[in-house]
TIDO-547042 format. One line per field, with one value per residue (C-alpha): residue in three letters; x, y, z. Coordinates in Angstrom, 1 decimal. Each point is the difference from the previous one (the first is absolute). Layout:
// TIDO-547042
resn	[ALA,...] $
u	[X,...] $
v	[Y,...] $
w	[Z,...] $
This chain:
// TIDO-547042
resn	[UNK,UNK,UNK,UNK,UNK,UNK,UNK,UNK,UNK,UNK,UNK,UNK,UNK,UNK,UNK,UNK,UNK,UNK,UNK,UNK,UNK,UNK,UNK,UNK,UNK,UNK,UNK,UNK,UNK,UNK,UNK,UNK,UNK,UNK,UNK,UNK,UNK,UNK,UNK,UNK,UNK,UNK,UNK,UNK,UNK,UNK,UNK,UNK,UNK,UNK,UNK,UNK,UNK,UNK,UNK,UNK,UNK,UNK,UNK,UNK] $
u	[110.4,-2.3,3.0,-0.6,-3.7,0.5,2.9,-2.6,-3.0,1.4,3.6,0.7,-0.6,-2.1,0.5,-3.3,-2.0,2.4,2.9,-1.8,-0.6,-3.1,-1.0,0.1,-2.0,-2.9,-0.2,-0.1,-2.9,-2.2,0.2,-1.1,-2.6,-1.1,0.4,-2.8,-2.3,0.0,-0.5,-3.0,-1.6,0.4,-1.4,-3.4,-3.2,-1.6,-2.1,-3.3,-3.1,-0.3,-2.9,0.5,0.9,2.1,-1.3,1.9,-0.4,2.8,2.7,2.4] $
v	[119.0,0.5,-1.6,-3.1,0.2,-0.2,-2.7,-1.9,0.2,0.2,-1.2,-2.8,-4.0,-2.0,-3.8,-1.5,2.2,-0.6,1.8,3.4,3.5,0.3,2.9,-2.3,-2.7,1.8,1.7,-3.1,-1.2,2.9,-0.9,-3.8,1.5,2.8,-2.9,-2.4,2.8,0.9,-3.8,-0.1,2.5,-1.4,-3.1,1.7,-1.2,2.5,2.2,-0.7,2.0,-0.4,-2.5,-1.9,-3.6,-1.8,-2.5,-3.0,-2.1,2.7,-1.7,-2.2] $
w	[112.9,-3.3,-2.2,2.3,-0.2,-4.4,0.4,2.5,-2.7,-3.3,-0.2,2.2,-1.1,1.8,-0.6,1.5,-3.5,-2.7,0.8,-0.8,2.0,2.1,-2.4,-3.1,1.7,1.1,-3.6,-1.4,2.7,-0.5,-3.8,0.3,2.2,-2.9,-2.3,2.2,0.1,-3.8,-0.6,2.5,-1.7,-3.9,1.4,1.8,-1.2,-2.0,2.4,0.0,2.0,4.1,0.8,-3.4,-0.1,-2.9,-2.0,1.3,-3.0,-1.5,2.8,-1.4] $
């Protein structure tokens, strides 16, 4: 039963994502994932104290 289970998740080839195992696929999701959160967080404003406002001039 387990050597079905590791076929079923890591070596059998599903068409309908690229003719890769269900393994593969959801390591390559959690990656894009990782990758949109480290680019969220380059492009953060600088943090700046609660109750303060921006100068809005500064907005391009």
């Amino acid at each position: 039963m387990l050597e079905w289970v590791d076929w079923f998740n890591h070596r059998r080839l599903l068409e309908p994502i690229g003719n890769i195992p269900p393994a593969e696929a959801e390591a390559r999701y959690v990656a894009a994932i990782d990758q949109v959160k480290i680019a969220a967080e380059l492009h953060q404003p600088t943090s700046i104290e609660p109750g303060t406002v921006q100068n809005a001039s500064c907005v391009t």
